[in-house]
N, C-alpha and C positions, 0 to 999 in steps of 0.2 A: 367178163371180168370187170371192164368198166362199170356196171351197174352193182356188183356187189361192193365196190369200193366207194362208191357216189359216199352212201350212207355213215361211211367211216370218218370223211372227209367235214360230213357236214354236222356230227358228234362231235370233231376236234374245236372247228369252227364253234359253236353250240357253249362247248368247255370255255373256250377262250373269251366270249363274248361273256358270263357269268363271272371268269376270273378280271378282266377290266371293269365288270360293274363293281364289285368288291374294291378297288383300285381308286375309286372315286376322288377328287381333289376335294378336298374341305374347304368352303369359303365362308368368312366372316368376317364380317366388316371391320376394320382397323377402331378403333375408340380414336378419337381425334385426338393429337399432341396440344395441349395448353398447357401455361408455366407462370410457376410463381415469379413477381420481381423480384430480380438481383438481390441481396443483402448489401446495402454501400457502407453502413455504417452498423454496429451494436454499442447499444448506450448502458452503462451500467452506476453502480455511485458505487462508491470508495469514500478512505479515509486515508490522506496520505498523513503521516506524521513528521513535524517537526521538531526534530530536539535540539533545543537553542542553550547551549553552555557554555556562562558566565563565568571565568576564572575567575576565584575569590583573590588570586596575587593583583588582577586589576584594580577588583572595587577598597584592595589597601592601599597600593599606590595612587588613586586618587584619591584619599582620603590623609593618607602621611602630606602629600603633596600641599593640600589645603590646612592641615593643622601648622604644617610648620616643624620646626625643632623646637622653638621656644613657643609654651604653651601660656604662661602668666610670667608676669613679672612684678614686682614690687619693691622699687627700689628706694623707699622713704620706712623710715624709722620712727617719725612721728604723726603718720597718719591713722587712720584706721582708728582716733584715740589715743595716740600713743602706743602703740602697741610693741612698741621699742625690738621690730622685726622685720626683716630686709626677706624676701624670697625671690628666686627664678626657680621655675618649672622647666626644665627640658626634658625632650623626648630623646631618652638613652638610646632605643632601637625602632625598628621600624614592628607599624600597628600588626598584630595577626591576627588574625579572623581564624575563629574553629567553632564550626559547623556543629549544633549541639543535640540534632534530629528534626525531621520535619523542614520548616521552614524558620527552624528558631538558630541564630547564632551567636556567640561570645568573643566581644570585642577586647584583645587585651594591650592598653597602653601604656609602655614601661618607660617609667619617667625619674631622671634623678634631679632631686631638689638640694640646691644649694640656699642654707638659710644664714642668717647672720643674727643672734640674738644675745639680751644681757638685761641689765638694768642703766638705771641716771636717775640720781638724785640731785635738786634743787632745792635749798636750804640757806637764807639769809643773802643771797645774791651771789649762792658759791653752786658751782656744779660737779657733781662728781661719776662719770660712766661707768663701765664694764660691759665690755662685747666681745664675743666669739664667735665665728663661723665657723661651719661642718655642712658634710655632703652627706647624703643617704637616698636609695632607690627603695620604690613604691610601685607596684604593679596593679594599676587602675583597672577596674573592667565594667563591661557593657554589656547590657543581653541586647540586642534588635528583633525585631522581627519584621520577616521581606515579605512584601505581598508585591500583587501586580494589578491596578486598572484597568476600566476597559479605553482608555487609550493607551493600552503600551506602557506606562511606567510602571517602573519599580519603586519604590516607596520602602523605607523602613521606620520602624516604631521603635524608639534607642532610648533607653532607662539604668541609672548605674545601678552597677550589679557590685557594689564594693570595692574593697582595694585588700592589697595584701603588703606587709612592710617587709619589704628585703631585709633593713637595717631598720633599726628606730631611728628618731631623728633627737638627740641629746646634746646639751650645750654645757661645756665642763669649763667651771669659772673656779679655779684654784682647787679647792677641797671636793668644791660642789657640782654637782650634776643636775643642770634644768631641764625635767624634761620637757617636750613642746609639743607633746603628740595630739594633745589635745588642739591646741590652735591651729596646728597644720590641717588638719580633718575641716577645723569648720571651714577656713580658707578653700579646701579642695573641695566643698561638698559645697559652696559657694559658687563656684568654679564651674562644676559639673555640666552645670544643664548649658552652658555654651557649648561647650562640647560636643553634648548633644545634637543641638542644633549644627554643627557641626558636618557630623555624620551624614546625619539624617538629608541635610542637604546634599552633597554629594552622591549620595546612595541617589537621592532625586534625581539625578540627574542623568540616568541612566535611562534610557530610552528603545524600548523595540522595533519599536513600529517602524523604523526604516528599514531594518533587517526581513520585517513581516511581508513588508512590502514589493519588496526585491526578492523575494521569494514565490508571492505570491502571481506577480505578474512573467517571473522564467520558466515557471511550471507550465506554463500556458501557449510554450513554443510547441508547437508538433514534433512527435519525435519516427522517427523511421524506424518500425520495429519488424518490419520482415518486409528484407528487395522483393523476394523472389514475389510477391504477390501484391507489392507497392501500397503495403499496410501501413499507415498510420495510425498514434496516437494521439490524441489531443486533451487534454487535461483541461476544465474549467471548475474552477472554486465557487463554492459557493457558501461558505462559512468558517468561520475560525477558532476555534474552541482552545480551551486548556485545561491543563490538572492545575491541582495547588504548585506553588514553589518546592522543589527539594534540592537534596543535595549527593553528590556521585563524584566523589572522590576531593577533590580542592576547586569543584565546580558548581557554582549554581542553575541546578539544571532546570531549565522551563520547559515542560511538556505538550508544545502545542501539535493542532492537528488539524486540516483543511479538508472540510467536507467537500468533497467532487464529484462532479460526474465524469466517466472516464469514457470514452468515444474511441471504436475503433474504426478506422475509413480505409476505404479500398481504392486503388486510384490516383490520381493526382494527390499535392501536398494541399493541406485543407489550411482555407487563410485563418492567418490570426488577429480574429478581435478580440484583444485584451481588458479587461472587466480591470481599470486600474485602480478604485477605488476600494480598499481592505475597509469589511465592516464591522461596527463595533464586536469586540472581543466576548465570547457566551465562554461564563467558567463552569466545569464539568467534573465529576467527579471521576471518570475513566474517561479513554479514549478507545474507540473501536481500534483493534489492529484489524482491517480489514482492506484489501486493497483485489480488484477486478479488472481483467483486461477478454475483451472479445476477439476468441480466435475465430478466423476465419477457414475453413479445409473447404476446396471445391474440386467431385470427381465427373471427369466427362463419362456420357454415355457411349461412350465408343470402350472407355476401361470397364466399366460396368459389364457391359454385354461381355465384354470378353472374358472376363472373371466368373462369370455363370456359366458361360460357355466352357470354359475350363473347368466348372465344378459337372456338369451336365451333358455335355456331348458326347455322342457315342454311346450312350449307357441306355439297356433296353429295358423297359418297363414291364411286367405282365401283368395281365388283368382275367380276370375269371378261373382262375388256378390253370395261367397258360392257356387258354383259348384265342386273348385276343395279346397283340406284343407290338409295341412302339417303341420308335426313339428319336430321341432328340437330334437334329439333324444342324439346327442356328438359333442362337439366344441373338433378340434384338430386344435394349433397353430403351423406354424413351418416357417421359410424363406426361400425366393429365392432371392440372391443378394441384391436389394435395399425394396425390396417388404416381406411384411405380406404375409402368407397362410392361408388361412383359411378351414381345411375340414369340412365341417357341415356336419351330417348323420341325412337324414330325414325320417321320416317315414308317413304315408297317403296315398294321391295322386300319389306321388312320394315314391320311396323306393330306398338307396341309398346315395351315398356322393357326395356332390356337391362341386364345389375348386373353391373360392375366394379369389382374391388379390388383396392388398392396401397397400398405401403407411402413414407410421408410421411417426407422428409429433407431435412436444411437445406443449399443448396448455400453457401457460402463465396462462391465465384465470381461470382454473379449477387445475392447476399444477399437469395434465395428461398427457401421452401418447396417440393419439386416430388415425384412422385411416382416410384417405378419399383418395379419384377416387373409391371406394370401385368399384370391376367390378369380371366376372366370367372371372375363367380359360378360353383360347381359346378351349381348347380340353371340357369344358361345356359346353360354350356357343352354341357350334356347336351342338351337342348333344342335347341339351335341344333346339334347332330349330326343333327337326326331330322327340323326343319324347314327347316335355312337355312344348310347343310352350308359353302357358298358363305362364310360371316361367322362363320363356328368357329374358321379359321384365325387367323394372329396379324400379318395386313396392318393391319387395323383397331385393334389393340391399339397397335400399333407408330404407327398415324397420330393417336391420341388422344394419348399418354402427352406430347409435350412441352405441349402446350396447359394440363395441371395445373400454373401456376408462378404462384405467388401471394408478389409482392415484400413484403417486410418492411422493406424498406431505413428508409422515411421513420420507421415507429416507433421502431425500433431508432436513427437517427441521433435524433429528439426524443428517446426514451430516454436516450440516452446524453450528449443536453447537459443534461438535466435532472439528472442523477444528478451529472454536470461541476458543474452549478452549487450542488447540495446539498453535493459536499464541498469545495468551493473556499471557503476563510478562512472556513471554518463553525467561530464561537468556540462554543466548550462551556461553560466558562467565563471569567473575570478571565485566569486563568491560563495557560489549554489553547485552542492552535488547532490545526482539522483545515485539514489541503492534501491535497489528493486530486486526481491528474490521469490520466483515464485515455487509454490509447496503441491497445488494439485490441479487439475483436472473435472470439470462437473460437464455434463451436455448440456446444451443451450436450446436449441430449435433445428431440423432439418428442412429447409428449401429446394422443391424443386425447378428449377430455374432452366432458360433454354440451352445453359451454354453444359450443364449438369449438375450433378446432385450438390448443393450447398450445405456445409454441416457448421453450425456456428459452436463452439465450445467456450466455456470460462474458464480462464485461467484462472486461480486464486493465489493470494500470497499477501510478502506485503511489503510498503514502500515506505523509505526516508528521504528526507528533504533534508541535506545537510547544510548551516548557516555559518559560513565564518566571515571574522574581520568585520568586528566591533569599533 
């Protein structure tokens, strides 16, 4: 009995010894971990825009201020020739300025003149007068036109634009009525170009450039646009443009804008060297609205791998219509240089870790991270030609690769309200408010880095530098 059983025993043995060699451990070598540097900063240009509005009730009040109330006077009856006429000019109300398009405006100065006129004869060593005084309003006007320098001033070009006669100005000497419209005109039209001068002065004297300046160097503070990853912004100017002069409601509005570079830093707060010297002013017919901030998102390999593993584990492959059957047993992520790793441990068919690399890209579409070339290690591939010819081919590659998508969305939307809310009516100073609203979204660059996958995004949008207290 024992000898008929011997053979039976050494069949099982036999079986088992064929079922372990099938059972084999797959070994292949790891692809070494290398990593890109860190991203500490991304630099991008922008245009932040300044829009500097000058009340026109100011540029009147200092202009009433230097006229006066009394604009001429002439209180002699015998000069001028004889001209047997006495006048004062005063200003009835205060000067109004109306904005006439463009950069052109209309100055209107409403003036009532009190004149005193008649005749006197001298005859044989006898004199004989007649004079009467009378009051009538006249509504003087001005065209200007406001430009700006490239130092910051305002400047106008002031030319009389006529007058209009509320009243005539008529002198009634008994029966008779003189009237004087004539001599009044040449007087005012005498008159005029001091006036001029006048304006035009004061309008000079209006000055940007300290406004430009204090703007130019608050923008340049770092500002904290996300705790959670100790983001900063830093702002440097590096030019200052404008549009022509216009006007936006009882304002003259000056359209500037500061070319920048904008700097995102990771980290500590980045010091401030301040560029304090604003350079001459370049005039432009538009301004970019264009304004750039670098997000930064960074996912560890430990969420990574678990994300794949949750799309991937457990789930059994076939191969050769069911012949041969694996599955995924542990997703480990890690990098080489530009390249994803991916170690899968399978178990089945195959026993063992297989190493795949791919290259990491940001889709738009889905506002994921996801992988494609998706391909085996060489030191696999080679291998799995000589042991498991059957999972060399690229069915297997082709049923992994979409499973690698690891969503960004929720960071990037926090990111993107947190940066929302750092520049929204973020005062700088008394002076200077930041508005910042941003509109989208673009991918930037992926980094594989040791600490995990670094996705840099741009914001896009756009920013105001608001200037008050003239």
């Amino acid at each position: 009995m024992k000898n008929v059983l011997m053979p039976v025993w050494l069949a099982v043995f036999a079986l088992f010894a064929v079922s372990c060699s099938t059972k084999k451990v797959f070994l292949a070598v790891a692809p070494e971990a290398t990593y890109q540097k860190p991203v500490e900063r991304v630099k991008e240009i922008s245009t932040l825009n300044i829009p500097i509005e000058i009340p026109l009730i100011d540029i009147e009040r200092k202009i009433n201020d230097q006229l006066g109330v009394i604009l001429f006077e002439d209180n002699s009856l015998d000069n001028n020739g004889g001209d047997n006429l006495m006048l004062k000019v005063n200003r009835r109300a205060p000067i109004l300025i109306e904005a006439k398009g463009g950069n052109l405006f209309n100055i209107k100065v409403p003036v009532n003149i009190w004149a005193k006129a008649g005749w006197k004869v001298e005859k044989f060593g006898l004199s004989v007068a007649k004079y009467e005084d009378t009051q009538f309003d006249i509504d003087i006007n001005f065209l200007t036109r406001l430009s700006i320098d490239e130092r910051w001033k305002i400047s106008s070009s002031t030319v009389p634009n006529g007058y209009k006669w509320v009243s005539e100005p008529k002198v009634k000497l008994g029966f008779f009525e003189i009237p004087i419209t004539s001599i009044i005109e040449k007087i005012i039209d005498r008159e005029l170009p001091a006036v001029t001068q006048t304006i035009d002065g004061e309008v000079g004297k209006i000055n940007l450039k300290p406004q430009v300046e204090t703007a130019w160097k608050a923008v340049q503070a770092p500002i904290l646009i996300n705790e959670a990853y100790q983001a900063w912004l830093k702002v440097t100017p590096q030019e200052v443009m404008m549009t022509p002069l216009g006007i936006k409601g009882r304002n003259v509005r000056v359209g500037l804008g500061m070319r920048a570079t904008t700097e995102t830093y990771l980290g500590a707060k980045p010091t401030q060297a301040v560029m304090a010297v604003v350079p001459p002013l370049r005039l432009v017919d538009k301004l970019e609205d264009k304004f750039e901030v670098g997000m930064i998102t960074q996912i560890p390999y430990a969420q990574a791998s678990k994300l794949a593993m949750d799309q991937t584990g457990g789930k059994t492959y076939e191969f050769k219509e069911g012949k041969y059957k694996i599955t995924v047993a542990h997703i480990e992520v890690y990098g080489q240089g530009q390249d994803l790793v991916v170690a899968a441990t399978l178990t089945g068919s195959l026993n063992g870790k297989v190493y795949l690399k791919g290259k990491p890209y940001f889709d738009p579409a889905t506002t994921s991270i996801k992988m494609k070339d998706l391909d085996y290690d060489l030191d696999t591939r080679n291998k799995l030609a000589k042991t498991a010819d059957w999972l060399a081919h690229g069915k297997f590659l082709k049923m992994m690769e979409p499973y690698f998508s690891i969503s960004i969305a929720t960071q990037l939307d926090e990111g993107k309200k947190m940066i929302q809310q750092n520049l929204a009516g973020n005062q700088l100073n008394k002076n200077i408010n930041l508005n910042g609203q941003l509109s989208s979204l673009s991918p930037d660059a992926i980094y594989i880095t040791a600490d995990g996958i670094q996705a840099v995004v741009s914001a896009k949008g756009k920013i105001e530098v608001l200037v008050s207290g003239f």
